[in-house]
N, CA, C and O atoms as CSV, one atom per row, in Angstrom:
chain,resi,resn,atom,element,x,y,z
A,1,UNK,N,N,-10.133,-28.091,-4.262
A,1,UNK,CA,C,-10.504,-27.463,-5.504
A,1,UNK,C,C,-12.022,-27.518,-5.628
A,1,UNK,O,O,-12.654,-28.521,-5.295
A,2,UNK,N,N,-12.647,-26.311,-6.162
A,2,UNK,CA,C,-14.369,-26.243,-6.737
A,2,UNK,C,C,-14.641,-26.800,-7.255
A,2,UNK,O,O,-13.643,-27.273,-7.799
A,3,UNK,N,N,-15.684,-27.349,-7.698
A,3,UNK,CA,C,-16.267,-27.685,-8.960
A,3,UNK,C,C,-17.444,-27.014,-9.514
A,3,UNK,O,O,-18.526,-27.171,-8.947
A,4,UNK,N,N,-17.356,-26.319,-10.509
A,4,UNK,CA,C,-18.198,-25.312,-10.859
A,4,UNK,C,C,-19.151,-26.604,-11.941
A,4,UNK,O,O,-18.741,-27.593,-12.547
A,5,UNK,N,N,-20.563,-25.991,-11.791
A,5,UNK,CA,C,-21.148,-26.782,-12.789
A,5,UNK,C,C,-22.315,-25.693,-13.242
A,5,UNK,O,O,-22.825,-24.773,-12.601
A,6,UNK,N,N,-22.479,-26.036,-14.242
A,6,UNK,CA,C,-23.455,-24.758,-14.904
A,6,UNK,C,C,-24.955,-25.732,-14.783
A,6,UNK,O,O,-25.168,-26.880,-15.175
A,7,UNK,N,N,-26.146,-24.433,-13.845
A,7,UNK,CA,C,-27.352,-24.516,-13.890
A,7,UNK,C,C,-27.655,-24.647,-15.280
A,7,UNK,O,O,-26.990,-24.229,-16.228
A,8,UNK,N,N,-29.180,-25.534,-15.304
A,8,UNK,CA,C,-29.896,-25.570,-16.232
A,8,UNK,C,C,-30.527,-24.104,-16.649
A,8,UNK,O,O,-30.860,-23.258,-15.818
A,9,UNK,N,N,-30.644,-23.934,-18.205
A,9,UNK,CA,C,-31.439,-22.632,-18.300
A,9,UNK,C,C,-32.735,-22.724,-17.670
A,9,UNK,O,O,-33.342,-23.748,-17.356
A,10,UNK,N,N,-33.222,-21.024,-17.466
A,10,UNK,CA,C,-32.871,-20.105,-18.322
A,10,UNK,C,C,-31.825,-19.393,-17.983
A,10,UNK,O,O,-31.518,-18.377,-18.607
A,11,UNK,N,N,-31.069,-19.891,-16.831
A,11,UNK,CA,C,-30.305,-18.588,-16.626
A,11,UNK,C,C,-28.648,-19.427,-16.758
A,11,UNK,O,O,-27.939,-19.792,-15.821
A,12,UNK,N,N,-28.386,-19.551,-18.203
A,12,UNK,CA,C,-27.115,-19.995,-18.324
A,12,UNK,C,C,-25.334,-19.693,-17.666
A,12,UNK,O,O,-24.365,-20.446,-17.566
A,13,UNK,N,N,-25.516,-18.441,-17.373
A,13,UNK,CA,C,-24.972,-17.578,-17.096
A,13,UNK,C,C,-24.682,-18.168,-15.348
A,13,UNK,O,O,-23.765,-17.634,-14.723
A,14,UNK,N,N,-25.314,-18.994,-14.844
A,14,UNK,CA,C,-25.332,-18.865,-13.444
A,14,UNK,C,C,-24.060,-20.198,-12.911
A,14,UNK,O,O,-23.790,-21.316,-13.349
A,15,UNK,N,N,-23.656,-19.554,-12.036
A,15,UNK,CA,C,-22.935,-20.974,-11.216
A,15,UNK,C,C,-22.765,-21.186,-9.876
A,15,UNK,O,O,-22.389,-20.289,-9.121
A,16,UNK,N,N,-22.990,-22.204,-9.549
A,16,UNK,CA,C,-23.106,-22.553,-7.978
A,16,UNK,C,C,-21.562,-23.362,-7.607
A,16,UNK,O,O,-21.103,-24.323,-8.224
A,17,UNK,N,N,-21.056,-22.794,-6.643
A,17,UNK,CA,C,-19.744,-23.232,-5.986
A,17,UNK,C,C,-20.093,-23.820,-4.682
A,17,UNK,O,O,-20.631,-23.080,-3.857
A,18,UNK,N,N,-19.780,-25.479,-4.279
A,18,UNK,CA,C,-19.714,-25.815,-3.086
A,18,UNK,C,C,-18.474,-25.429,-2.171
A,18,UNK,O,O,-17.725,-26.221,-1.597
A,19,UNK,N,N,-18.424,-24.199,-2.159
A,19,UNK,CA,C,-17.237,-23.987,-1.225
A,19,UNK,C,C,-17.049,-22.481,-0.939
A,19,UNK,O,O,-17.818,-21.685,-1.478
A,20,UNK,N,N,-16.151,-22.085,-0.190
A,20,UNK,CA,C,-16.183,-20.472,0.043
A,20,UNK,C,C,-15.663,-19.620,-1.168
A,20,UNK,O,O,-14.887,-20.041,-2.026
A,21,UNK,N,N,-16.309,-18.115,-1.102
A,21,UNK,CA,C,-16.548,-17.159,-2.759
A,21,UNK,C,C,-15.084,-17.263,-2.640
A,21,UNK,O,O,-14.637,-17.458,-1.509
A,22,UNK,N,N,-13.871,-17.116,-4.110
A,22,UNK,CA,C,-12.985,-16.929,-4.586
A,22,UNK,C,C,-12.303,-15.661,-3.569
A,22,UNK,O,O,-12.803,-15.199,-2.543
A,23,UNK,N,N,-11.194,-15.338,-4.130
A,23,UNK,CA,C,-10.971,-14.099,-3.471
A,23,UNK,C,C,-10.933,-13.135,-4.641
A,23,UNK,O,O,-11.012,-13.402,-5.840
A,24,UNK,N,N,-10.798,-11.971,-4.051
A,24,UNK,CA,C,-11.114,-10.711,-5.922
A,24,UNK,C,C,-9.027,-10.551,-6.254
A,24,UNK,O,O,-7.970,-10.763,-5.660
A,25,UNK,N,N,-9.270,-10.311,-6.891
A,25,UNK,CA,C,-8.174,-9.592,-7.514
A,25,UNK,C,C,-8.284,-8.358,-7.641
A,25,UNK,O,O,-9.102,-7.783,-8.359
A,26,UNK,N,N,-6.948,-7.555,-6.517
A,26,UNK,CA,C,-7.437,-6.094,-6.301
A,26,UNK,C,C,-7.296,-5.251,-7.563
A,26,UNK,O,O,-7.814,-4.138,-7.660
A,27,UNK,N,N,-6.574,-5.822,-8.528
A,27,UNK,CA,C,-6.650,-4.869,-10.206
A,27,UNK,C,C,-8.448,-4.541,-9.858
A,27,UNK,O,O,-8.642,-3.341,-9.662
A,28,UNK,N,N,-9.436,-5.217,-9.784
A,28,UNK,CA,C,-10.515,-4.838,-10.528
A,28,UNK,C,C,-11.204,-4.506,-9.409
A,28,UNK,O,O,-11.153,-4.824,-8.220
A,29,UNK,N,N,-12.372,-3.223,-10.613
A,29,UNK,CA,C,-12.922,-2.384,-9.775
A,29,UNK,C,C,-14.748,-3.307,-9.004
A,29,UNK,O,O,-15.824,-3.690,-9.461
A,30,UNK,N,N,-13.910,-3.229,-7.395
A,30,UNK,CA,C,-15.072,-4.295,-7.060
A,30,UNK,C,C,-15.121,-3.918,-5.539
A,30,UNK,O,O,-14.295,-3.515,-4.721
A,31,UNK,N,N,-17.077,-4.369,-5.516
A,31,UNK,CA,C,-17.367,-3.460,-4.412
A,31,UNK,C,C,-18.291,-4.728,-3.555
A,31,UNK,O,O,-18.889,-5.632,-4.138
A,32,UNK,N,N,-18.244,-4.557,-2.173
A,32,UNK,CA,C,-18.883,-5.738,-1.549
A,32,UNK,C,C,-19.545,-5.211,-0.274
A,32,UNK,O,O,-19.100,-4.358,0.494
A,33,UNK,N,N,-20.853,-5.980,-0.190
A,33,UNK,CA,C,-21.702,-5.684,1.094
A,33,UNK,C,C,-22.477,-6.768,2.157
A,33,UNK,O,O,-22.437,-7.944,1.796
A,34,UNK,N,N,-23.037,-6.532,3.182
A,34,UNK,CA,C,-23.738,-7.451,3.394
A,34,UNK,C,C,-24.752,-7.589,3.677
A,34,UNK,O,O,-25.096,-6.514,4.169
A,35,UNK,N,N,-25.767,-8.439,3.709
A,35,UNK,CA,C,-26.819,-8.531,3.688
A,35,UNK,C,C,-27.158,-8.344,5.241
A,35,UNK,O,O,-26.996,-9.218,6.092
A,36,UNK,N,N,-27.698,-6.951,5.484
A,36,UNK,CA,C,-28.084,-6.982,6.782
A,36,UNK,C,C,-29.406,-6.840,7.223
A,36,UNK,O,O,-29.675,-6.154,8.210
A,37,UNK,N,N,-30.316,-7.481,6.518
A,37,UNK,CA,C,-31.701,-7.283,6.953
A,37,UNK,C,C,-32.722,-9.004,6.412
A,37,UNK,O,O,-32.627,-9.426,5.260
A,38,UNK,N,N,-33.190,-9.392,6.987
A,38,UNK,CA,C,-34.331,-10.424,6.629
A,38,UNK,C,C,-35.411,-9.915,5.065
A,38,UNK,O,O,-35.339,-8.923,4.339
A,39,UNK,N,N,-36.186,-10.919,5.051
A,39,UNK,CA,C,-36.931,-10.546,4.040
A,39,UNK,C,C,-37.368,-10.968,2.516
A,39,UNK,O,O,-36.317,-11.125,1.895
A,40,UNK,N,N,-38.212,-11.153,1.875
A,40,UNK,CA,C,-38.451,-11.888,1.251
A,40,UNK,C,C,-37.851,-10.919,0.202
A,40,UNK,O,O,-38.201,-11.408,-0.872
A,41,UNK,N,N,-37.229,-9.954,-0.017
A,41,UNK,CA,C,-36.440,-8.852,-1.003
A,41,UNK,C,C,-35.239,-8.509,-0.367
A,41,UNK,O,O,-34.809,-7.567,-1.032
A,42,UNK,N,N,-34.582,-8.704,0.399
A,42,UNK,CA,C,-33.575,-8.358,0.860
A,42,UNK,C,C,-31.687,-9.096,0.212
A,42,UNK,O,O,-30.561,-8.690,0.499
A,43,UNK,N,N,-32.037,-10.016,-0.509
A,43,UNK,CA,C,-30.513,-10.399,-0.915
A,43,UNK,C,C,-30.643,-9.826,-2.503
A,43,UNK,O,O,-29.602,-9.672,-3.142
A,44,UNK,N,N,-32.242,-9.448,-3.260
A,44,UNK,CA,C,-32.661,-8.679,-4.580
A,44,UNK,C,C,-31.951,-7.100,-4.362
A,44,UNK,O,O,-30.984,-6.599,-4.935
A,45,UNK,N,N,-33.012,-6.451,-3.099
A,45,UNK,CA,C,-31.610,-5.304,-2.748
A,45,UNK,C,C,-30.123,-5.346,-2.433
A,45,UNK,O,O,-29.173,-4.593,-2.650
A,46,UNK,N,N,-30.209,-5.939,-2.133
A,46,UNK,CA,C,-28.217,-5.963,-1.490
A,46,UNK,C,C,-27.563,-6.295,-3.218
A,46,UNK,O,O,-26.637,-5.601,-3.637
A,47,UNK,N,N,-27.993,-7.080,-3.831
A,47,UNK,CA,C,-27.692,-7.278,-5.796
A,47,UNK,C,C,-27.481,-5.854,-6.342
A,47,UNK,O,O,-26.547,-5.312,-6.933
A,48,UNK,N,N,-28.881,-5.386,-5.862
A,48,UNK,CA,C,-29.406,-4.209,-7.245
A,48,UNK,C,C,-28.269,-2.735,-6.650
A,48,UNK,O,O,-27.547,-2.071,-7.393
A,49,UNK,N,N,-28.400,-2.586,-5.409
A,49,UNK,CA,C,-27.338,-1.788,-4.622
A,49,UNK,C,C,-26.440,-1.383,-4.888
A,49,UNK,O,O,-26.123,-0.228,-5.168
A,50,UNK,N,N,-25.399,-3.098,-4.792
A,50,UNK,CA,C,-24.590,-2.976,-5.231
A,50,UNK,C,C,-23.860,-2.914,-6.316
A,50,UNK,O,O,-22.748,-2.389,-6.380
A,51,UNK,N,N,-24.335,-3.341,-7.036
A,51,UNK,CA,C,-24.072,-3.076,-8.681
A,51,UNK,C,C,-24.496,-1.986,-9.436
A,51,UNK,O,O,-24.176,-1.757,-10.602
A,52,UNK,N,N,-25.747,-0.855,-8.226
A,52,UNK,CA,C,-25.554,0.515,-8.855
A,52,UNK,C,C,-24.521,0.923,-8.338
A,52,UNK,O,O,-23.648,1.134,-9.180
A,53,UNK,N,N,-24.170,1.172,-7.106
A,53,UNK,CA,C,-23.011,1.507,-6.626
A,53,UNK,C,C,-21.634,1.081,-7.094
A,53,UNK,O,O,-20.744,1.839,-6.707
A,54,UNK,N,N,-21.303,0.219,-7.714
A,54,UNK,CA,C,-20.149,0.293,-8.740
A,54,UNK,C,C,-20.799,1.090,-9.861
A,54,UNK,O,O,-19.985,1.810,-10.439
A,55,UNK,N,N,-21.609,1.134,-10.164
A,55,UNK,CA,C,-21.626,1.167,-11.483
A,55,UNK,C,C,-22.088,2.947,-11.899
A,55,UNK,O,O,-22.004,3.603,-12.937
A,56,UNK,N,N,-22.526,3.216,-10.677
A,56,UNK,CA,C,-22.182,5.063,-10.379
A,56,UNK,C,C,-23.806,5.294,-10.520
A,56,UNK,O,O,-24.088,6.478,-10.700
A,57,UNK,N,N,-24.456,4.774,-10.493
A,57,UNK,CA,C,-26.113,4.798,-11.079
A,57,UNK,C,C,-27.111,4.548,-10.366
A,57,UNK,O,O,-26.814,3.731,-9.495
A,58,UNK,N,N,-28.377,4.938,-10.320
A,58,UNK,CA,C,-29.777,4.695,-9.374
A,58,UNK,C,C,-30.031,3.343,-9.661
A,58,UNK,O,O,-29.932,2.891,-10.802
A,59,UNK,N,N,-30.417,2.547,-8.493
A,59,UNK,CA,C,-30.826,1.325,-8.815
A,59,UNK,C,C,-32.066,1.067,-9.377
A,59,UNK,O,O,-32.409,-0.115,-9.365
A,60,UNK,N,N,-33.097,2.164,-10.043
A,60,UNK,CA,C,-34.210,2.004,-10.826
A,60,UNK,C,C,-33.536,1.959,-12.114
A,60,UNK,O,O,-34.070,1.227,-12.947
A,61,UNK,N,N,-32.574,2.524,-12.434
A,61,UNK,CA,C,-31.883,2.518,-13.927
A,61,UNK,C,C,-31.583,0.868,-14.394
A,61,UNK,O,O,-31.426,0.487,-15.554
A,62,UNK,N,N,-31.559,0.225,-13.461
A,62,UNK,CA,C,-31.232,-1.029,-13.865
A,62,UNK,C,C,-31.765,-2.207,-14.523
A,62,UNK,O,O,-32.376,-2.723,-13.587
A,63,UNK,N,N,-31.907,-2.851,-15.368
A,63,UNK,CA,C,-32.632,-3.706,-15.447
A,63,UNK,C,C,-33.269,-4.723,-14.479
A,63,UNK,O,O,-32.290,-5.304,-14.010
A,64,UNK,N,N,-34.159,-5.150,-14.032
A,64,UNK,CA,C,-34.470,-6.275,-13.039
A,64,UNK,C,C,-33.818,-8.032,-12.995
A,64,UNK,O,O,-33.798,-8.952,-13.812
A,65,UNK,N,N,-33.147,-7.776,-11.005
A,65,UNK,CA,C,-32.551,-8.609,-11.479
A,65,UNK,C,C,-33.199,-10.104,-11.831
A,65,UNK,O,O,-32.462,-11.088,-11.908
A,66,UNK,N,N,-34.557,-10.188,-12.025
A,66,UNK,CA,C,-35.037,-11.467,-12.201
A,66,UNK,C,C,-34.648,-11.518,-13.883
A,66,UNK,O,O,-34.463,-12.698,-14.182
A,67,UNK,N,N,-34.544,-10.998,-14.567
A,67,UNK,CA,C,-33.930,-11.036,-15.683
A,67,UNK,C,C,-32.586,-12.412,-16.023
A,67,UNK,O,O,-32.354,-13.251,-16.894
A,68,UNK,N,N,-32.080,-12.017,-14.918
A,68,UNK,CA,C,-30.807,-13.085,-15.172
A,68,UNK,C,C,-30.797,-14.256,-14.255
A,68,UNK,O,O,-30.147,-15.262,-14.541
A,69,UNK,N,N,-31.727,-14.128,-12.797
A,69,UNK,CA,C,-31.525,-15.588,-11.729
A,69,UNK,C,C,-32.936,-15.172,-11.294
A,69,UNK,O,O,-33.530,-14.104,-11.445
A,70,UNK,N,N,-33.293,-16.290,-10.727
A,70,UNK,CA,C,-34.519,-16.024,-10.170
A,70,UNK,C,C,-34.378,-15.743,-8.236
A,70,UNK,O,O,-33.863,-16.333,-7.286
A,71,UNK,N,N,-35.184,-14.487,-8.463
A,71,UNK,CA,C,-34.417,-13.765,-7.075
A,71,UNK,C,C,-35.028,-14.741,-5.435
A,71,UNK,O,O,-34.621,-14.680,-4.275
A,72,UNK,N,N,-36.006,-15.466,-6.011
A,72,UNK,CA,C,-36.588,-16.117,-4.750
A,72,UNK,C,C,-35.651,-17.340,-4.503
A,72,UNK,O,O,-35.283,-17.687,-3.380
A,73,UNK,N,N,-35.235,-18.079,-5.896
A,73,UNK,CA,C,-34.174,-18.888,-5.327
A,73,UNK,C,C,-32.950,-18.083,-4.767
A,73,UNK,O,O,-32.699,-18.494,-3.634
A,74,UNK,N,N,-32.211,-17.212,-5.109
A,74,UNK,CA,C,-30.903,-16.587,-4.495
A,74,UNK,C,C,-31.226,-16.076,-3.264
A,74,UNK,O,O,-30.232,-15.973,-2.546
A,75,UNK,N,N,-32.505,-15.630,-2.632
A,75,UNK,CA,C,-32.723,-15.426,-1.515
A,75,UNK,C,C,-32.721,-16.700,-0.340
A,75,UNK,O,O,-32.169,-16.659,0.759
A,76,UNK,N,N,-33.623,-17.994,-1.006
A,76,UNK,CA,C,-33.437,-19.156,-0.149
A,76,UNK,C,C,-32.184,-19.746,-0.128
A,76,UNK,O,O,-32.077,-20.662,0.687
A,77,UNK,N,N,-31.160,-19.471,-0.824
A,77,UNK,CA,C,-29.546,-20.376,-0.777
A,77,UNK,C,C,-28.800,-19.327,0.152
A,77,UNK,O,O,-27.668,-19.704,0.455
A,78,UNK,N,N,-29.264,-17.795,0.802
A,78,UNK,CA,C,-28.394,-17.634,1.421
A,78,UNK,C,C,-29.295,-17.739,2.754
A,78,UNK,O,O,-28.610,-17.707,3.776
A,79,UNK,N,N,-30.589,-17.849,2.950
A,79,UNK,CA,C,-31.181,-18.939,4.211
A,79,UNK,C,C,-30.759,-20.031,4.511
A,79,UNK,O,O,-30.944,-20.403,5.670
A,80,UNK,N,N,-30.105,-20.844,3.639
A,80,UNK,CA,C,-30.450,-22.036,3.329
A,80,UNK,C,C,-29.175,-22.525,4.712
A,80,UNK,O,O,-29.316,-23.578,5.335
A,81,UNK,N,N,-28.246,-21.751,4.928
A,81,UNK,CA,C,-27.066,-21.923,5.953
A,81,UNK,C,C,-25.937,-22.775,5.080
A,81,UNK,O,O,-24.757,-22.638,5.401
A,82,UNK,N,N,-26.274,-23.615,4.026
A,82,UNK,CA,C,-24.786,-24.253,3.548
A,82,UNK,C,C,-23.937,-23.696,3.103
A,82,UNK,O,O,-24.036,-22.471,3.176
A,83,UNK,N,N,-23.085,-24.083,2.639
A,83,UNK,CA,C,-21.527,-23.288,2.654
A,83,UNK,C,C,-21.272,-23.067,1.134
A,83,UNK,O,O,-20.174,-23.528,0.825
A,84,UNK,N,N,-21.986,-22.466,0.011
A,84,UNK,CA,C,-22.106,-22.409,-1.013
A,84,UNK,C,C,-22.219,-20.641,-1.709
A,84,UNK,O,O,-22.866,-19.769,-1.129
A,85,UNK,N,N,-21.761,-20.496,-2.495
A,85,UNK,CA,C,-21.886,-19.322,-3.225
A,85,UNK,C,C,-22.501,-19.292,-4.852
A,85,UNK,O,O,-22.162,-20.178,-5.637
A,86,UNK,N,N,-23.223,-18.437,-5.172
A,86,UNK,CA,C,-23.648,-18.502,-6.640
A,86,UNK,C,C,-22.995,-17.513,-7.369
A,86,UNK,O,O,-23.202,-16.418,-6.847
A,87,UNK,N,N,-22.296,-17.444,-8.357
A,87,UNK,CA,C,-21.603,-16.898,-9.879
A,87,UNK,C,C,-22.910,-16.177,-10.755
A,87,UNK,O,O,-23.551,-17.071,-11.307
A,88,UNK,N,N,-23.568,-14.586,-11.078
A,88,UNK,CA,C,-23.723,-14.783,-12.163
A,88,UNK,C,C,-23.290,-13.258,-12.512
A,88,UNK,O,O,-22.809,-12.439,-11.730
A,89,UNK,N,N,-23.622,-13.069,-14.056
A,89,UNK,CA,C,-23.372,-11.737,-14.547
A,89,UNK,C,C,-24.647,-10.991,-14.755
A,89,UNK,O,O,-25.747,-11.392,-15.133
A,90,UNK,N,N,-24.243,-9.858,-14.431
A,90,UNK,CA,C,-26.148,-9.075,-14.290
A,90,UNK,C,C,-25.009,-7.182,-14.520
A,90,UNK,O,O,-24.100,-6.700,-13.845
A,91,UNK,N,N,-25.852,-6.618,-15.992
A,91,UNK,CA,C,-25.647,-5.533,-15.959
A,91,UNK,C,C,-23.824,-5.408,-16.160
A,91,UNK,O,O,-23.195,-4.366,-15.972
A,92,UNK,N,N,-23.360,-6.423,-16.481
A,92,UNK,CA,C,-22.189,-5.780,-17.260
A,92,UNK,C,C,-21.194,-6.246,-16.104
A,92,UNK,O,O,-19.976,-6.164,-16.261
A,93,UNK,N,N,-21.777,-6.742,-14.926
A,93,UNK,CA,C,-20.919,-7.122,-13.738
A,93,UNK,C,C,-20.705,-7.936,-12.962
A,93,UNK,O,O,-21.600,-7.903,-12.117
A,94,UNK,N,N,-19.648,-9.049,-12.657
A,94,UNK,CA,C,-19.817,-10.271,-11.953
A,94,UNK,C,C,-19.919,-10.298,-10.640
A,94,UNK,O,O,-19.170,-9.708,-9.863
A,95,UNK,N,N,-21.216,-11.254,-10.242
A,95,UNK,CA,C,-22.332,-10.678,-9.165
A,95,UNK,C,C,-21.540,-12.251,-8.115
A,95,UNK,O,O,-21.661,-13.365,-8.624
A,96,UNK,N,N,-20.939,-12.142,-6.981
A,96,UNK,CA,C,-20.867,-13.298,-6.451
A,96,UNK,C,C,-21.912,-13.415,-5.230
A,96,UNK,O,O,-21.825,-12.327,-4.660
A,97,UNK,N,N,-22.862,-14.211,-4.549
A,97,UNK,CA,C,-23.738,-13.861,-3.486
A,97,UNK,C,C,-23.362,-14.944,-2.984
A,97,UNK,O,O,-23.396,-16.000,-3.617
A,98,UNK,N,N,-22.890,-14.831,-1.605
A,98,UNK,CA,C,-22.729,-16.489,-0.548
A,98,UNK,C,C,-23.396,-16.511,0.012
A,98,UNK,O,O,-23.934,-15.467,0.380
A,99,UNK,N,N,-23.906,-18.068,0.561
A,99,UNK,CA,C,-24.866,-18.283,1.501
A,99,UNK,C,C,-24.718,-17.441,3.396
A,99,UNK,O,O,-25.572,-17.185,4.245
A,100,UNK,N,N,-23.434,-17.288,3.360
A,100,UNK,CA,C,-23.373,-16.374,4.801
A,100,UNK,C,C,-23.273,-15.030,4.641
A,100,UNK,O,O,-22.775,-14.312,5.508
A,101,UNK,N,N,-23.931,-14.407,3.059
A,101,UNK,CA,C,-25.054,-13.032,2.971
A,101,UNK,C,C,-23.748,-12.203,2.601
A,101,UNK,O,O,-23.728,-11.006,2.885
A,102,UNK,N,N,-22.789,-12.726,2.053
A,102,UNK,CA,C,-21.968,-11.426,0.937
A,102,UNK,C,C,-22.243,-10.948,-0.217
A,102,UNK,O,O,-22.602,-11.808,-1.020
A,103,UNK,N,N,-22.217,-10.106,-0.525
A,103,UNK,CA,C,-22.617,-9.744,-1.906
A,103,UNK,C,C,-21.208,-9.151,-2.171
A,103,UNK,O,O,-20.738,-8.413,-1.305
A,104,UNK,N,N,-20.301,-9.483,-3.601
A,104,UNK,CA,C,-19.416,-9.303,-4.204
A,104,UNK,C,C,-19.821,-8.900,-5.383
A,104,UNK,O,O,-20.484,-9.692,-6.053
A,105,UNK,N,N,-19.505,-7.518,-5.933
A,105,UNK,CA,C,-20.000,-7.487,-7.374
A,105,UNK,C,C,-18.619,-6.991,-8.061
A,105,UNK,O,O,-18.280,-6.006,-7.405
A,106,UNK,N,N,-17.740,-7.208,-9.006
A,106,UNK,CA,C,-16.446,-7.066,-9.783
A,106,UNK,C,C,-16.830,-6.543,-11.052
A,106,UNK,O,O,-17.980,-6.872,-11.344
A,107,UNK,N,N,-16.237,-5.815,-11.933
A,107,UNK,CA,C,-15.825,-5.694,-13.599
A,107,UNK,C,C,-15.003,-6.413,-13.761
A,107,UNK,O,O,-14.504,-6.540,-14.879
């Protein structure tokens, strides 16, 4: 079993899982990619992407995702190689990112 524990603000909203991402429940409308490129912006794109792409919309329409996590840490936890995934909500949609470079985004 996980143990979910909620980060300190500002970004309340966030959660870190020591263990592999959940599985989805195919009821909901949810779309997943992977991170296939290096880069000090590259797990910020694979976020913003995918959550226009559910969400039917240009990824400039979006709000920025430093708004809700800070994108330099979510980039170093999926460098980082441990076996961990982060929880947050960004834009109306639950954003899962694992350290072995999935991006899961659900309604």
């Amino acid at each position: 079993m996980c143990a979910i524990r909620e980060l300190p603000n500002p970004y309340p909203d966030v959660y870190i899982r020591g263990c592999p991402v959940p599985s989805v429940n195919p009821a909901q409308n949810t779309t997943s990619t992977t991170i296939n490129r290096r880069g000090p912006d590259a797990v910020t794109e694979a976020v913003v992407n995918a959550v226009a792409d559910i969400d039917g919309t240009s990824p400039l329409e979006l709000r920025p995702l430093s708004t809700v996590i800070d994108p330099d840490a979510l980039g170093k936890l999926v460098r980082n190689g441990e076996d961990v995934s982060v929880e947050f909500a960004y834009c109306g949609y639950n954003v899962c990112v694992s350290s072995i470079g999935k991006v899961t985004v659900r309604d």
